[in-house]
C-alpha positions as MATLAB code, in Angstrom:
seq = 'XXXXXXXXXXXXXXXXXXXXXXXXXXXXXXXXXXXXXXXXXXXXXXXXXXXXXXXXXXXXXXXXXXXXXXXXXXXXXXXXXXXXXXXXXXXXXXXXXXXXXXXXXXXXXXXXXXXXXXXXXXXXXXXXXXXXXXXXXXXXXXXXXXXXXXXXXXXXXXXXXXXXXXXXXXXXXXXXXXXXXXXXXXXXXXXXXXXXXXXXXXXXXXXXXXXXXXXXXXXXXXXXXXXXXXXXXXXXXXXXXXXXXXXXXXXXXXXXXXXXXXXXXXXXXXXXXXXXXXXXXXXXXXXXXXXXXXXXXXXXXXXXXXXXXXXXXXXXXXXXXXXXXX';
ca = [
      -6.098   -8.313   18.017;
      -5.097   -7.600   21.396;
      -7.876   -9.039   24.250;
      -9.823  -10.819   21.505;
      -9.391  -13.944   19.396;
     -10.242  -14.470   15.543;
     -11.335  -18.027   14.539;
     -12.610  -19.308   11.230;
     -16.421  -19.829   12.054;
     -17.671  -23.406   12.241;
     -21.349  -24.740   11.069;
     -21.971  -24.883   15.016;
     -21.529  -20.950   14.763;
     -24.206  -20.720   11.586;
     -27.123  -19.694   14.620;
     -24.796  -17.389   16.423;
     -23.627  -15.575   13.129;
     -27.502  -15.048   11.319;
     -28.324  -13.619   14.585;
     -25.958  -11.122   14.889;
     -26.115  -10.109   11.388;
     -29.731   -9.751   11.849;
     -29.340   -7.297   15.028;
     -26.697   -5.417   13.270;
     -29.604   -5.084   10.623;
     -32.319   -4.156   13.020;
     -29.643   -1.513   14.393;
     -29.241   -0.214   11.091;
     -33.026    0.210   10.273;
     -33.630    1.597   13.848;
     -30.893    4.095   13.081;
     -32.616    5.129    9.576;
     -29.170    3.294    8.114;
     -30.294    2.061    4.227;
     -27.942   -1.217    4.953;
     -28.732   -4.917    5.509;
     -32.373   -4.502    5.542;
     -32.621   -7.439    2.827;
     -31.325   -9.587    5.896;
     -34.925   -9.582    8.010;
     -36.384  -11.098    5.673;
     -33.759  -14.114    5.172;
     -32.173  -12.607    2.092;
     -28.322  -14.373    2.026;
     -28.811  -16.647    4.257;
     -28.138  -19.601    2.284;
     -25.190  -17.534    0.920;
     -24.133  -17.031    4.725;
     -24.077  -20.590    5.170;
     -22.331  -21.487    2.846;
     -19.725  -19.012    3.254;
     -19.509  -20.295    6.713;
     -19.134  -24.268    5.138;
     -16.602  -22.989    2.656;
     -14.478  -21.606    5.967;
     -14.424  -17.986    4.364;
     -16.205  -17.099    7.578;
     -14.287  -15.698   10.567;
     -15.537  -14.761   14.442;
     -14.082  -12.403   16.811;
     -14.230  -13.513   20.248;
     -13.782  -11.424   23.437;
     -13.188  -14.072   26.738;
     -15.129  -16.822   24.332;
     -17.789  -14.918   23.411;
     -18.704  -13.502   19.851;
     -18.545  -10.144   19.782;
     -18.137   -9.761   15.768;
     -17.785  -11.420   12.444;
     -16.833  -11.264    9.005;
     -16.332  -12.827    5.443;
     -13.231  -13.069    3.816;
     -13.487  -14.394    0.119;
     -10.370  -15.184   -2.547;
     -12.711  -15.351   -5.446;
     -15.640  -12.852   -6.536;
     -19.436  -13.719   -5.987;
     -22.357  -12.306   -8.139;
     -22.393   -8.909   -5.950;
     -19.083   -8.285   -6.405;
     -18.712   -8.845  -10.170;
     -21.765   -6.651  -10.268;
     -20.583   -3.759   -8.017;
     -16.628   -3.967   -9.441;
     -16.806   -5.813  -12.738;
     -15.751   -8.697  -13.564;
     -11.837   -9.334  -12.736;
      -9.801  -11.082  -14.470;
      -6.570  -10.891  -12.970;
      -8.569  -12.687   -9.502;
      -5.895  -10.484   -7.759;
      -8.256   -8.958   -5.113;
      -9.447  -10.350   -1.246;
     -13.139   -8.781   -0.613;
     -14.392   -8.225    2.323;
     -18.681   -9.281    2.979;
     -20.562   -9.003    6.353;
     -18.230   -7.247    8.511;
     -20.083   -6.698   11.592;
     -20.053   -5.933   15.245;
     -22.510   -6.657   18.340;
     -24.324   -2.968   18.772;
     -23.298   -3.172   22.094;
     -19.527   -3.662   21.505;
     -19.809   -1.051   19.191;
     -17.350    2.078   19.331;
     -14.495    0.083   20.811;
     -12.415    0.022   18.240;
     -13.133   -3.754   17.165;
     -14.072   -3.126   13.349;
     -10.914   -1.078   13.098;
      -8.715   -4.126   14.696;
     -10.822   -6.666   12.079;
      -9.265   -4.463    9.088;
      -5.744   -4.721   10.322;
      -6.076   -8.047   11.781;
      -7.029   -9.249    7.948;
      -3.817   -7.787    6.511;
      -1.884   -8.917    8.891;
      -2.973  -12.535    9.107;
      -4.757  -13.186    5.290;
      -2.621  -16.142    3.950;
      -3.461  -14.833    0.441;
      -0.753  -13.144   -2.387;
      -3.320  -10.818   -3.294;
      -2.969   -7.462   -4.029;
      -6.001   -5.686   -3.164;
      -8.410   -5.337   -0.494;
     -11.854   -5.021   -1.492;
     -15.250   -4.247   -0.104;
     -18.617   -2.065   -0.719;
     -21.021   -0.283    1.422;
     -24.572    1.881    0.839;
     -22.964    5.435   -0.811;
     -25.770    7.212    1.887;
     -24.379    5.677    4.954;
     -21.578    8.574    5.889;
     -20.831    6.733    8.786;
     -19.655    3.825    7.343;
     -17.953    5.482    4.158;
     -15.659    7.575    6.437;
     -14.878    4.350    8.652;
     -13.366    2.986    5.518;
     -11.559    6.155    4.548;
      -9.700    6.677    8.101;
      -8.438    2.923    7.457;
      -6.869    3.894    4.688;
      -9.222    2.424    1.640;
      -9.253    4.141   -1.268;
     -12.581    4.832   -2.789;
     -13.343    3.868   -6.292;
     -16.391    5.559   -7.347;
     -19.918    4.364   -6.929;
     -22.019    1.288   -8.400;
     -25.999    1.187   -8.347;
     -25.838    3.321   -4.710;
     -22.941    1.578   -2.943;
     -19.549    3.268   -2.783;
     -16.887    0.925   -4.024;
     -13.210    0.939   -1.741;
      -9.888   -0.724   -2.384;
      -6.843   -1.242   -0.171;
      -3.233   -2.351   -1.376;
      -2.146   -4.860    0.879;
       1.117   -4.369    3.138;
       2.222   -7.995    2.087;
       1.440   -7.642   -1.476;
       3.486   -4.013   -1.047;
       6.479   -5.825    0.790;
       6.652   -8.196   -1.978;
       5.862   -6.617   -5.075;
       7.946   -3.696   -4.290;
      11.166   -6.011   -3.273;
      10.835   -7.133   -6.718;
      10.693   -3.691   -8.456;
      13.441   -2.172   -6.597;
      15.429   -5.048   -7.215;
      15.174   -4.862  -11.193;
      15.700   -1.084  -10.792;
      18.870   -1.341   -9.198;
      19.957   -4.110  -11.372;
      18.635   -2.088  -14.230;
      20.939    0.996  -13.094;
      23.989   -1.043  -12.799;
      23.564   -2.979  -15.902;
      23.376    1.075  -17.180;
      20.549   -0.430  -19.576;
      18.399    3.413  -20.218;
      15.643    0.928  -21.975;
      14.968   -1.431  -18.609;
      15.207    2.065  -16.276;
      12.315    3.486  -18.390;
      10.069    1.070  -17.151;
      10.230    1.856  -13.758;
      10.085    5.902  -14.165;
       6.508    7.371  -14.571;
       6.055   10.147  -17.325;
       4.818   12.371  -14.369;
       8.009   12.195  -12.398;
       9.272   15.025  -10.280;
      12.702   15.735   -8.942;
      14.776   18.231   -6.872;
      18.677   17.833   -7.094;
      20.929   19.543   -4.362;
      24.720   20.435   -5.322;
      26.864   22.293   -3.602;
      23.846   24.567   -2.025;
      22.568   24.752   -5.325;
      18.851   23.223   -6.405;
      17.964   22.261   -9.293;
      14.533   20.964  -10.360;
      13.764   18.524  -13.452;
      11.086   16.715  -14.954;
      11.102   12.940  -16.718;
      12.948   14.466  -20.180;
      15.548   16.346  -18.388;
      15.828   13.158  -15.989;
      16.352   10.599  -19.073;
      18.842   12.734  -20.570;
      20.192   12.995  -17.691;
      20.450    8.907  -17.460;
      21.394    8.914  -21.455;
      24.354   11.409  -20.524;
      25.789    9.168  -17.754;
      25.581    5.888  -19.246;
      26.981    7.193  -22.741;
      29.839    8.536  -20.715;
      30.910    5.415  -18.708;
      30.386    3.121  -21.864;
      33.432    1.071  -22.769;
      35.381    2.776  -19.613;
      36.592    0.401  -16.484;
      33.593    1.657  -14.342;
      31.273   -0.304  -11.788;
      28.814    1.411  -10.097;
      28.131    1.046   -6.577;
      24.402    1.084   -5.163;
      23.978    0.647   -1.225;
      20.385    0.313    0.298;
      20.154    2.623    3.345;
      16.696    2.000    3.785;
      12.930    1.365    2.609;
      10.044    3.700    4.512;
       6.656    3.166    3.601;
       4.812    6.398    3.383;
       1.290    5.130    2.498;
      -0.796    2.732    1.350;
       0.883    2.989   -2.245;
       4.131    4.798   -2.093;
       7.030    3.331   -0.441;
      10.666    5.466   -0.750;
      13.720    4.065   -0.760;
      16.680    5.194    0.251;
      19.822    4.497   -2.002;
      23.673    5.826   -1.812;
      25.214    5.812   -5.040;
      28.402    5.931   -6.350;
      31.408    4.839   -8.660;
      34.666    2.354   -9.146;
      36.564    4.113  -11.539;
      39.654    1.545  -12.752;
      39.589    0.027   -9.804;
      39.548    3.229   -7.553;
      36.315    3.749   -5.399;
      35.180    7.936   -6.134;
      35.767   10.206   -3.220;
      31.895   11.162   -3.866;
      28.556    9.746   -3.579;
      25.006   10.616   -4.048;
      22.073    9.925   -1.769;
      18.636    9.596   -3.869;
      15.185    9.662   -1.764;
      12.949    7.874   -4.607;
       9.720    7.457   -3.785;
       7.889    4.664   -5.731;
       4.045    4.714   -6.271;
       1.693    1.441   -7.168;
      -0.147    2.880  -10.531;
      -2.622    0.383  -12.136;
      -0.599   -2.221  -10.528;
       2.854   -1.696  -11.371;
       5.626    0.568   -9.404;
       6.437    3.443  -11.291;
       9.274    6.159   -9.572;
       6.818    9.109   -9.015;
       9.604   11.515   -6.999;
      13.315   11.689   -6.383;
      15.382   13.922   -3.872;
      18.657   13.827   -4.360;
      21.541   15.245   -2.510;
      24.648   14.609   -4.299;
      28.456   15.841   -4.705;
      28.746   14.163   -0.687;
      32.262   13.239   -0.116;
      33.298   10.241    1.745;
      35.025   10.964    5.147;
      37.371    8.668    7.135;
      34.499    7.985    9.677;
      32.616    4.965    9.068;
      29.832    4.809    6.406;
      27.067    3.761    8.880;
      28.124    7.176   10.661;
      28.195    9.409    7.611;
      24.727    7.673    6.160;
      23.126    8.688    9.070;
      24.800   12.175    9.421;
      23.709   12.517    5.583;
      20.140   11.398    5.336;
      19.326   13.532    8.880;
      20.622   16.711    7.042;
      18.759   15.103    3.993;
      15.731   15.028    5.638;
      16.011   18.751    6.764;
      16.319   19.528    3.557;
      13.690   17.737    2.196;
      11.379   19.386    4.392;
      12.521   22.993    4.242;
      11.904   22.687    0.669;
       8.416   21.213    0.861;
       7.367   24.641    3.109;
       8.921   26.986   -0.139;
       7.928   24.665   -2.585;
       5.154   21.560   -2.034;
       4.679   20.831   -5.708;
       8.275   19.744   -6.456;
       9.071   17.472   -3.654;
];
């Protein structure tokens, strides 16, 4: 966070953190805010403490001085299993207490906490968790500019949930790996995995589009595999890049094309497929792909980045005649 430090809090801070917490709360009551008002009266502070003994407690310090706070736990209390059920995969961070001096208030600092956590949270989880009072609009649209999800509502508190840009970085290293392994090994089983029943694609050949759903694109697959089966042929897959697009879809760019006895083809095809995180696994939701490209004398690096800038043209002329196929 630039201009302020983030420390984990100390049982020296206990004083400094209940008393914050408990201004934030007289804020909130002032303000006709349902939130926190258990906290006046001493409700979770022996919780607070011992969040702050366990180190799950973190302060935000402007020029040495606490300006904020929050709690950053790896395992679910009471409160949580209440408000999100009970999880069994323990695959989820959740976030408690996340709080700000009123006066430092509208600076910007909660939105620096939220990316400060993924950025520096030394956890493999997945998932991002926290609650808040469903009434407080406020604080429900806070969460929803930062890119949480929301989940639904438990006994008046709206439930959110962010994938995490490490988890995504990892998890999605791994899928794209087995997919391209998957494609080369031509193995139709292992590539089912990673296509979702609702896929989408748009194929452009020689000026000419074609759109197909997941049957057409198995076939498709079945056709191709069936074909080079038993023949001397390799294909070649080349990464051209990985975009993240949001919080759960990541695209990735791949050139594809063939060694036919030995002889590279004078062709490729560029494929756009954009993955989505579904329940936890990557599934390939969408694929553009602009094939039939022939391989020039110039270098590749030139001709990839010729080929996806006309790509992307494409792509997005045919989102403004079409949006539900792209």
């Amino acid at each position: 966070m630039k201009g302020f430090d983030v420390i984990k809090a100390s049982v020296k801070d206990s004083e400094d953190i209940l008393s914050l917490l408990k201004e934030v709360a007289y804020w909130l009551k002032d303000n006709e805010i349902n939130q926190w008002g258990y906290l006046l009266q001493g409700g979770d502070d022996s919780e607070i403490l011992q969040a702050i003994e366990n180190q799950d407690t973190f302060i935000v310090l402007k020029d040495d001085v606490m300006v904020g706070t929050f709690t950053l736990s790896t395992t679910q209390s009471e409160w949580d299993q209440h408000i999100f059920g009970v999880d069994g995969t323990n695959d989820s961070l959740y976030i408690h207490r996340l709080a700000v001096f009123p006066r430092y208030m509208g600076k910007g600092i909660g939105k620096s906490i939220l990316e400060w956590i993924e950025e520096n949270h030394q956890s493999k989880k997945t998932y991002l968790k926290l609650d808040c009072v469903a009434d407080n609009e406020r604080l429900n649209k806070f969460y929803r500019e930062n890119g949480f999800t929301y989940m639904g509502e438990t006994d008046s508190h709206s439930k959110y949930q962010k994938i995490l840009n490490k988890a995504i970085n990892q998890s999605f290293r791994t899928c794209l790996e087995s997919f391209i392994n998957s494609w080369k090994k031509s193995s139709l089983d292992d590539l089912k995995k990673w296509i979702s029943v609702d896929y989408q694609a748009r194929e452009v050949r020689d000026g000419e589009i074609v759109d197909f759903g997941y049957e057409e694109s198995i076939d498709g697959w079945e056709h191709a595999f069936n074909q080079f089966l038993g023949n001397d042929v390799q294909w070649v897959l080349t990464e051209v890049g990985v975009i993240s697009l949001k919080d759960n879809e990541v695209m990735a760019i791949l050139r594809a094309s063939l060694i036919m006895e030995g002889k590279p083809s004078e062709t490729s095809n560029l494929f756009f497929e954009t993955f989505r995180m579904e329940n936890g696994e990557w599934q390939l939701v969408r694929s553009y792909i602009e094939a039939g490209l022939p391989f020039a004398t110039r270098k590749r690096n030139l001709i990839d980045q010729e080929g996806i800038s006309n790509s992307f043209r494409n792509i997005m002329a045919n989102r403004k005649e079409d949006r539900t196929t792209i």
